[in-house]
N, C-alpha and C positions, 0 to 999 in steps of 0.2 A: 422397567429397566431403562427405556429412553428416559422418561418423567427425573429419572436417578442422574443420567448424563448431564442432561438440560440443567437440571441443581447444583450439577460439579461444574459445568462451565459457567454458569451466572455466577456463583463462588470465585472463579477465578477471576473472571473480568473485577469483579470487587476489588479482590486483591490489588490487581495488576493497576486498575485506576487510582485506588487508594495509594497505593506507593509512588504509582509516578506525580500525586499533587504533595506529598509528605518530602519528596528525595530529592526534586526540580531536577531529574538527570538529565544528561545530555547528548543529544542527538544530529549529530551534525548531518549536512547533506550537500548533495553535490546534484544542483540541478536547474534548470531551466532559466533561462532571465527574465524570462515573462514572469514566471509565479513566485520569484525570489522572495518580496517581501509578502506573501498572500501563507507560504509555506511558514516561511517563520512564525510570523502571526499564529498561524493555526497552532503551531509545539508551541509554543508559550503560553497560550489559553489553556490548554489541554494540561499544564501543570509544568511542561519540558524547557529545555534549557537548546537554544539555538545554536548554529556554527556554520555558515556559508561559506565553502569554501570552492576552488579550483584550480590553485596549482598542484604542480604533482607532487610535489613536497610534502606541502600543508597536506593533502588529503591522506598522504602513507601516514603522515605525524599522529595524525586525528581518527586513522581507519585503527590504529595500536593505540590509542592513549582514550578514545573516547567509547562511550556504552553502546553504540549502534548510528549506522549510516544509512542513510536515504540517496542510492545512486538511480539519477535521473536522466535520460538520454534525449531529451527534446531537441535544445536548443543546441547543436554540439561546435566548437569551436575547435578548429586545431590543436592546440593543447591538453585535449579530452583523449585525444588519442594517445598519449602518456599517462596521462592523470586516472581516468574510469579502469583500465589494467594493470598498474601498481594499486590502487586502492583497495579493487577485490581481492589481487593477491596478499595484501596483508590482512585483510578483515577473515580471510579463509584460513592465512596461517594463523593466525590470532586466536582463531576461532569464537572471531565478533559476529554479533548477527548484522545482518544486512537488506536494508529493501531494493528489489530491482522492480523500476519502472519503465518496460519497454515501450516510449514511447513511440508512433509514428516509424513502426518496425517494417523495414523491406525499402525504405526511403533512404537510396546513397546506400554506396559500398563500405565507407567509413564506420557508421552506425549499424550495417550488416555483423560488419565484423567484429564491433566490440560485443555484439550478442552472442556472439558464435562462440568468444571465447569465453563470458560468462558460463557457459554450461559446468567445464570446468571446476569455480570457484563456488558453486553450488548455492547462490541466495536464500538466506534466511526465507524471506517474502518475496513473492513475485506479486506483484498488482498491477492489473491493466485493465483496459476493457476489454468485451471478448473479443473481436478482432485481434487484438495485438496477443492473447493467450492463445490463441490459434496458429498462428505463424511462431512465435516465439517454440511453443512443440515443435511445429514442424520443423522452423529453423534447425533443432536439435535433435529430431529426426525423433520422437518420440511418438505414440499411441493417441490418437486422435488429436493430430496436428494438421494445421493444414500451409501447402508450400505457396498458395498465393494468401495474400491477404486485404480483407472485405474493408480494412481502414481509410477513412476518410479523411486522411490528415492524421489529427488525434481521435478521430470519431470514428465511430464503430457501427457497422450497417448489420452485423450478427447479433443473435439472441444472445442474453446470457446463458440460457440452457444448452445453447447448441455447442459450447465452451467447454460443459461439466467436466466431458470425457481429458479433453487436454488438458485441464486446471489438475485432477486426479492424475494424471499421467506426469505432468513437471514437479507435483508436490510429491512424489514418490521416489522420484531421481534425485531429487535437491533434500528430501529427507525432514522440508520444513513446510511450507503453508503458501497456497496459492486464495488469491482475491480477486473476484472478477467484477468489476462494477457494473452496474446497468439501474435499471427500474427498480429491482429487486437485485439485491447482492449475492453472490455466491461466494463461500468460503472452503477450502477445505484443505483436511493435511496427509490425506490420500486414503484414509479411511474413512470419516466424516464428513458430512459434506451439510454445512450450514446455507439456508437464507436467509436472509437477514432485511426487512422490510421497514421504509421509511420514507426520509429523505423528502426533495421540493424540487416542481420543475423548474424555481429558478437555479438551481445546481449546474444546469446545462448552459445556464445564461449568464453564469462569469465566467472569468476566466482561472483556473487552477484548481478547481475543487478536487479531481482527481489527485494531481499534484502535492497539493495540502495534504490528503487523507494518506499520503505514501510517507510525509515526513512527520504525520500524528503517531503511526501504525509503527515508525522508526522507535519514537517516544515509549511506545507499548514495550516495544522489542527489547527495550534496557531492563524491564523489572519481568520479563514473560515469555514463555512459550510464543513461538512463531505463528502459532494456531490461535492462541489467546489473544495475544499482540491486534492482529489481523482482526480475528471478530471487534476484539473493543474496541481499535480506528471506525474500523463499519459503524457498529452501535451508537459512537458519539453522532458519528457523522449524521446517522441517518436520525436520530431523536434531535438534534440539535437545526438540521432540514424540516424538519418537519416541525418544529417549532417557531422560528425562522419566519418558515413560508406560511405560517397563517396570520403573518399580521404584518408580514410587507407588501409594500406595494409597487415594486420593481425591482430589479439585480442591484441599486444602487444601495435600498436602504437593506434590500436581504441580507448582502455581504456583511454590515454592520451588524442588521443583530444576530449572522451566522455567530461569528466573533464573540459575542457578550452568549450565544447558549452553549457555545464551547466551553468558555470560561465556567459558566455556572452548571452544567447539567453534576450533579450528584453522583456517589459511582455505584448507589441502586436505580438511578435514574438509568444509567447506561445498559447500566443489567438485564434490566427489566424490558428494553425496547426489544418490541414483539420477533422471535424468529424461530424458525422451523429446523430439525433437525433431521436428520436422516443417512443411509450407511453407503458409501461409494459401493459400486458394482465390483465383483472382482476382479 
């Protein structure tokens, strides 16, 4: 019966990659300036079609007009405080998918509060590290959440395991797919619960890979399921790190040929990158 599951999502990942290098959809996003051009880069290898944007206009325009958005809360400027709460409110009425990236969550009341109201608009995708999946529950008061948070900035001092419980608890509320990144990946849509095994330690040694992997996962989100979306971001990411990282020889030339195994990995190549499956607790 698992052996059956594991063939129905390797099938879908297929699909879902196959259409998104067939259709070039488009996936705009709203996030960080550090990883501005590192994110686009990534959706355009991956087969997607870019759209940076941050006024409030432009993002209500493009939250109703385009396939799926990538909202990112890193870098946040005044103007975010308009822009991040019309955007979900039309991607919600829309009913567009959406990724939320809580980055550097519990830093500033401004950034508090646009998470808070996030519960609300319900995120397609939530992707973090576990730290920020942990406070984001508890932010919103849900089932193994926690109200401090082990974040180091962007960085995460928690296991991914130690996450499961509130990644299964936010993906149940929101009704779509939670992604926790670490060493090994956790995915899941509050019934299943994927890891997903790959990736390169120089991933920790640029700058946006997280980042990037939220506005691929956007990409997924136009032709897929929110659960599908999510695993095949992971899958390229981590077959495409691990291919990468065996023949670079620092963060400089990895990021380059991150880029070119993006571009190339196949979408049984994706499929295929090794992961385990198994069933959320009740």
């Amino acid at each position: 019966m698992k052996q059956d599951r594991k063939d129905d999502i390797k099938e879908q990942m297929v699909q879902a990659v196959e259409a998104v290098k067939r259709t070039n959809p488009m996936a705009g996003s709203i996030t960080n300036t550090v990883t501005i051009n590192f994110v686009a880069n990534a959706q355009i290898a991956v087969g997607g079609s870019a759209a940076m944007v941050y006024l409030p206009d432009e993002a209500e325009f493009l939250a109703r007009a385009g396939g799926a958005i990538y909202v990112n809360v890193g870098t946040l400027l005044p103007v975010h405080e308009k822009t991040l709460p019309r955007a979900a409110k039309a991607l919600h009425e829309a009913g567009k998918p959406w990724v939320l990236d809580p980055v550097a969550i519990g830093i500033g009341s401004l950034r508090t509060e646009l998470l808070r109201q996030f519960k609300t608009y319900k995120p397609s995708v939530i992707r973090g590290n576990p730290s920020e999946v942990l406070a984001l529950a508890g932010l919103w008061g849900l089932e193994g959440g926690s109200k401090g948070s082990n974040a180091r900035g962007v960085d995460s001092t928690d296991p991914v395991m130690a996450a499961r419980d509130a990644a299964v608890a936010l993906a149940r509320w929101t009704g779509g797919a939670v992604a926790v990144s670490g060493e090994t990946d956790l995915v899941t849509d509050g019934t299943s619960v994927v890891l997903s095994h790959g990736g390169s330690h120089f991933m920790n040694r640029i700058t946006g890979s997280g980042c990037a992997l939220g506005g691929v996962i956007a990409v997924y989100a136009t032709v897929a399921s929110p659960f599908i979306a999510a695993l095949a971001g992971h899958a390229v990411f981590n077959l495409a790190g691990s291919r990468a990282g065996s023949r670079a020889e620092g963060p400089g030339s990895f990021q380059t040929l991150f880029l070119d195994e993006l571009y190339n990995a196949t979408c049984e190549d994706i499929a295929d990158n090794p992961f385990e499956l198994m069933e959320a607790e009740p």
